[in-house]
C-alpha positions in Angstrom: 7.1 25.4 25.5 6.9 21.8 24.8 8.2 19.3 26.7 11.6 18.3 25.3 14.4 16.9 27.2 17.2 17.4 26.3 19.9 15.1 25.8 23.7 15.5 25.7 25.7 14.6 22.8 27.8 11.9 25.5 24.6 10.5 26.6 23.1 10.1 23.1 26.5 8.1 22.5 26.5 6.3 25.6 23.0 4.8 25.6 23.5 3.3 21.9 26.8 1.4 22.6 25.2 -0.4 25.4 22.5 -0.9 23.4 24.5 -2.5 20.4 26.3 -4.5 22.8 23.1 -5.9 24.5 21.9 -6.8 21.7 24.6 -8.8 20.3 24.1 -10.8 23.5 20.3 -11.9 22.4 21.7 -13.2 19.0 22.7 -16.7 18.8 26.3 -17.6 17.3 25.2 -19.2 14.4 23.4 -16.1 13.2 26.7 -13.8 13.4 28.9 -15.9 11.5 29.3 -15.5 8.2 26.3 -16.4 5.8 24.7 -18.0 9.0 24.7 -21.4 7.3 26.9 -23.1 9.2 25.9 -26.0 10.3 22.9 -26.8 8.3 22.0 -28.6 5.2 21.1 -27.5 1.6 17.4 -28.4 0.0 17.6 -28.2 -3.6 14.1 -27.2 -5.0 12.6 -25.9 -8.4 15.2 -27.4 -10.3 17.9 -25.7 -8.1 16.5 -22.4 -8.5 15.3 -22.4 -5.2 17.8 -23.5 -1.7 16.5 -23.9 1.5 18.9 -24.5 4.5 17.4 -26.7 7.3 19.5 -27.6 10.5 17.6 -30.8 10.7 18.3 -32.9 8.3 15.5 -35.6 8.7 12.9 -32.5 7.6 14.3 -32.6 4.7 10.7 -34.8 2.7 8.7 -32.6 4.9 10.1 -29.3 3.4 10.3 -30.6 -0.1 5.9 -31.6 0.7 5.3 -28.2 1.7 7.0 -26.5 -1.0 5.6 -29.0 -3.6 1.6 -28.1 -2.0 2.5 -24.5 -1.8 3.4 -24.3 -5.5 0.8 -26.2 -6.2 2.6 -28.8 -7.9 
């Protein structure tokens, strides 16, 4: 026979809420509010079709340069 172990229906359970708990530990705050935007700042580019939320505002030339080069504009 192969080797399976077998696992109880409690322990199953048991295992996976301390895992969901643990790992709501590793997540920082601002990712499990809400639309995880709090706190940062809206870039505007392609005309407003595209946003990009930065927490530091003072990037905000350096983004709009990288997206400009990557598009190729």
């Amino acid at each position: 026979m192969k080797n399976v172990r077998h696992i109880s229906k409690g322990d199953a359970v048991d295992n996976r809420l301390a895992v969901s708990t643990h790992h709501q530990d590793a997540i920082p705050k601002s990712k499990l509010s809400s639309g995880s935007v709090v706190d940062k700042f809206p870039v505007l580019l392609d005309d407003g079709r595209t946003i990009v939320f930065i927490s530091d505002k003072s990037r905000e030339r350096e983004i709009r340069l990288r997206y400009a080069l990557r598009k190729g504009l």
